[in-house]
C-alpha positions as CSV (number, residue, x, y, z in Angstrom):
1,X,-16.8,8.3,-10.1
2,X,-16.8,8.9,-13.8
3,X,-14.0,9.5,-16.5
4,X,-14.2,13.5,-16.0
5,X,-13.7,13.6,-12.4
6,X,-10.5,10.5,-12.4
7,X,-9.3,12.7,-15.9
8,X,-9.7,16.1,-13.2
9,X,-7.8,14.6,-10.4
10,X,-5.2,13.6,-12.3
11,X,-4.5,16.7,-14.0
12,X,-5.1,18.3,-10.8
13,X,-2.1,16.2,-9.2
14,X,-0.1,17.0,-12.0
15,X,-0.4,20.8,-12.0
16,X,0.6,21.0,-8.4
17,X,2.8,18.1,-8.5
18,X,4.6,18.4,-11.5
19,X,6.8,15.4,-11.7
20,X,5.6,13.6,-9.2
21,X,3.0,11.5,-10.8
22,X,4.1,8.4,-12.0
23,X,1.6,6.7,-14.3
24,X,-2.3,6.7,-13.8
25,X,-4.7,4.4,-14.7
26,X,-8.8,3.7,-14.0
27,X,-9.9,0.6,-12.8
28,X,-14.0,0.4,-11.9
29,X,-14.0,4.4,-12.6
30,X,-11.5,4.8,-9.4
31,X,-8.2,6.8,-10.5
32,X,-5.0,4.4,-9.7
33,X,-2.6,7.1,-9.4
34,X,1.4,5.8,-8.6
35,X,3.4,9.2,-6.9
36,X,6.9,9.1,-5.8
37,X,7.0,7.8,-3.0
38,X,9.1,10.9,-1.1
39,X,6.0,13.0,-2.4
40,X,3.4,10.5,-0.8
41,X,3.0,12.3,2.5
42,X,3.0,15.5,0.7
43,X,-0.1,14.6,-1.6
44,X,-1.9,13.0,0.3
45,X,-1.8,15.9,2.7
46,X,-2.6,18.2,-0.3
47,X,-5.8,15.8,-0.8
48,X,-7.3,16.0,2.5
49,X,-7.3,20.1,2.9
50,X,-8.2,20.6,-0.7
51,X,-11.5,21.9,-0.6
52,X,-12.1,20.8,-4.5
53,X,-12.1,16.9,-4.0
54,X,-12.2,16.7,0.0
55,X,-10.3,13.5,0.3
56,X,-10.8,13.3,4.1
57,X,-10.9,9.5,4.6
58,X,-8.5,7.1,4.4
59,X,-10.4,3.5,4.3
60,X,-7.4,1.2,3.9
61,X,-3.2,1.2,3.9
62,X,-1.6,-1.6,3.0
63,X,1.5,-3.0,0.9
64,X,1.8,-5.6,-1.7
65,X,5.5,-7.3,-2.6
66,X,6.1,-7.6,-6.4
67,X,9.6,-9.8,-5.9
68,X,10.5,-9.3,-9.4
69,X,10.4,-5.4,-9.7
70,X,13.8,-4.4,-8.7
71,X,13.9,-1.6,-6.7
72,X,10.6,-1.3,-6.8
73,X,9.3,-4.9,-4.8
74,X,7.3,-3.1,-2.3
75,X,4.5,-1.0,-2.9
76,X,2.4,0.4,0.0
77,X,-1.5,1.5,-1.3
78,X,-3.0,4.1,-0.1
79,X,-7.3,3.8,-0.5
80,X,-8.5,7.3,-0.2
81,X,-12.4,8.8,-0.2
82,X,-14.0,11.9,-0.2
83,X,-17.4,11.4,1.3
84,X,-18.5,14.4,0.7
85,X,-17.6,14.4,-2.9
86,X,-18.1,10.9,-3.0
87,X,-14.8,10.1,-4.5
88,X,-12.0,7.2,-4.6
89,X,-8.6,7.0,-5.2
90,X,-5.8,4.8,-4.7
91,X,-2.5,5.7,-4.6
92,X,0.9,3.9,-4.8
93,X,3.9,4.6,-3.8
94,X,6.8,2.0,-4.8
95,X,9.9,0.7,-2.7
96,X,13.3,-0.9,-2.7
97,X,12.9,-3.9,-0.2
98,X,16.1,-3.0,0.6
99,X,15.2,0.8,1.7
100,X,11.6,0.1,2.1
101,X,11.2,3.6,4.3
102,X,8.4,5.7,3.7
103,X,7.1,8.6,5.8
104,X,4.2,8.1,8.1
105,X,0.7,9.6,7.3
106,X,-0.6,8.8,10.5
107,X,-0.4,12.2,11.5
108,X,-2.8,13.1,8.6
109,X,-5.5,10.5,8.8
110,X,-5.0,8.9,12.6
111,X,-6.5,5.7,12.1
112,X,-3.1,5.4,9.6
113,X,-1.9,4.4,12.6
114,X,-2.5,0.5,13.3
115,X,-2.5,0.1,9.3
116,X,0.7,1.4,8.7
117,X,1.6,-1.3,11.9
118,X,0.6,-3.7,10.7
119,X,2.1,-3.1,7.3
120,X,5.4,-2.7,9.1
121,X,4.6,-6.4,10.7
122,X,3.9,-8.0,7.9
123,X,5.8,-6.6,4.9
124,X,8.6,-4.6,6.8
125,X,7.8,-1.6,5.6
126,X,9.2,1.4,7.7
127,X,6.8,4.6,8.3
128,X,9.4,7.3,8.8
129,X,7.9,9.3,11.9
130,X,5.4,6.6,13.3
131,X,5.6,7.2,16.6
132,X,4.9,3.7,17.9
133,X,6.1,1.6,15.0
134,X,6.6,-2.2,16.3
135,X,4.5,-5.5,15.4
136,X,1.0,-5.3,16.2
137,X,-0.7,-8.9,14.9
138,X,3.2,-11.6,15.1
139,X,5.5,-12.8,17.7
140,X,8.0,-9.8,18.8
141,X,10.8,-12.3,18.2
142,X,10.4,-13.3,14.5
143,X,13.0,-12.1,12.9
144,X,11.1,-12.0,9.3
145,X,7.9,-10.5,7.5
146,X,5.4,-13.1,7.0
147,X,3.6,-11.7,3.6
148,X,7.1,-11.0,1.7
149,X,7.3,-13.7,-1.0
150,X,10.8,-15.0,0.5
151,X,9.4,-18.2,0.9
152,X,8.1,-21.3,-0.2
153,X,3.9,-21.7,0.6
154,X,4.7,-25.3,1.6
155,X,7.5,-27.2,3.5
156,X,8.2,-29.8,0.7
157,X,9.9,-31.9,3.1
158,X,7.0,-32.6,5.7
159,X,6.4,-36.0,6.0
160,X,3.0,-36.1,7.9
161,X,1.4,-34.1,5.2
162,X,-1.3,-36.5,3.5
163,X,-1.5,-34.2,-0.4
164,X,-5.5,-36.6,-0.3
165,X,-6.8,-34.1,2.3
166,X,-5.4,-31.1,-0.5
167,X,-6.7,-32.4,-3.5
168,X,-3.5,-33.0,-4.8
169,X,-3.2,-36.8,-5.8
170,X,0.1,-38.8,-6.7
171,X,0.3,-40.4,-10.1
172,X,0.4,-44.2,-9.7
């Protein structure tokens, strides 16, 4: 997708979204587009009955935790593709870990559905209207999301850990 149809979608989004875009940006020739996240559902609604840009695919949903951005340490990423106009976005809406609610869209694209569980799974986040929202991939019991950064990669106190097998080497 070249510059004119990313610079089109954009303006498109703003005109019937006024306010609700964020910031933009192009990576690869795909728009980056972050919305408010209460207008998520809205737009990406908007995207797949526009007959303009077709957005009728959703081809991944996922979430990404950016521990230093208060208020704003979860984002959930929305991959969206018109095949027929052969267009890509990606949308993101940001979220307070601790209010990460968002509304579902799995009653706009249906295979939202296991994505958006197993987003909730890993990164907590809750998909307002989901109608079958529990852990889909981890235990029932853990009582914590697995892909938050909450926690150190290594337990520094291991003793059967050999750091040789690693590539990590002591100093003598």
């Amino acid at each position: 997708m070249g510059n004119n149809k990313t610079e089109e979608i954009i303006e498109f989004l703003n005109e019937n979204f006024p306010g609700s875009i964020l910031a933009t940006e192009n990576s690869f020739g795909i728009p980056i587009i972050e919305v408010d996240s209460a207008m998520a559902h809205k737009i990406i609604k908007f995207l797949k009955d526009d007959s303009r840009f077709a957005i009728n695919f959703l081809t991944l949903l996922g979430a990404v935790h950016y521990p230093d951005q208060k208020d704003r340490e979860l984002v959930v990423v929305y991959h969206l593709h018109s095949w027929t106009q052969n267009l890509k976005i990606r949308l993101k809406a940001f979220l307070p870990i601790s209010n990460p609610v968002i509304r579902t869209v799995s009653d706009i694209h249906l295979c939202a559905n296991w994505m958006e569980r197993e987003t909730y799974d890993f990164y907590g986040v809750i998909f307002e209207g989901h109608t079958n929202l529990k852990r889909i991939l981890n235990e029932d019991s853990m009582d914590y999301f697995p892909l938050r950064k909450e926690y150190a990669l290594e337990d520094a106190t291991r003793e059967d850990k050999d750091d040789r097998f690693f590539g990590r080497f002591k100093a003598q």
